[in-house]
N, C-alpha and C positions, 0 to 999 in steps of 0.2 A: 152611923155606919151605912156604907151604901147596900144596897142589894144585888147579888150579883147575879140569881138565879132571877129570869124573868119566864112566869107560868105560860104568858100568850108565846113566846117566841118557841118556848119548847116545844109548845102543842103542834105549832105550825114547821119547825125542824123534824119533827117524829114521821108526819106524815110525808115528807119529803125525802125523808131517809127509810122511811119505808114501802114507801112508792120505788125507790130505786132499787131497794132488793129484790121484788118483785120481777123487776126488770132483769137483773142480774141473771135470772133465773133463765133468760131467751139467750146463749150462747152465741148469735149471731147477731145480733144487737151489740153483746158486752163487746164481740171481738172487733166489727164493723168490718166484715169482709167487702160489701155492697162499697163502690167507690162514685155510683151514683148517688145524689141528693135523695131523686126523687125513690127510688125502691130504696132506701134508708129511712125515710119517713114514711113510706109504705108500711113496712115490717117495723117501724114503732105503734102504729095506727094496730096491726092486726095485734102485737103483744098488748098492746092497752084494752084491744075489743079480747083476747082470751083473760086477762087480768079479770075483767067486769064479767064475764061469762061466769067464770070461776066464783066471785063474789056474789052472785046474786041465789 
């Protein structure tokens, strides 16, 4: 019988689905009103540096 549940793949799903709710959490991210590139990866940059603030 094969296995279906694979432990390494969860691990690394968990923290990706958890990373992104995180994310969720920055309303101007989720919606993407910014129609430029660069202040769109701006404001990922600053949610990821308050994400890590938050964390430490």
């Amino acid at each position: 019988m094969e296995q279906f549940f694979d432990d390494l793949l969860y691990k690394y799903r968990f923290v990706v689905e958890r990373t992104n709710a995180w994310l969720d959490a920055f309303k101007a991210i989720l919606v993407r009103f910014e129609t430029n590139k660069i202040h769109w990866k701006a404001l990922n940059i600053i949610a990821f540096c308050v994400i890590l603030l938050r964390r430490l």
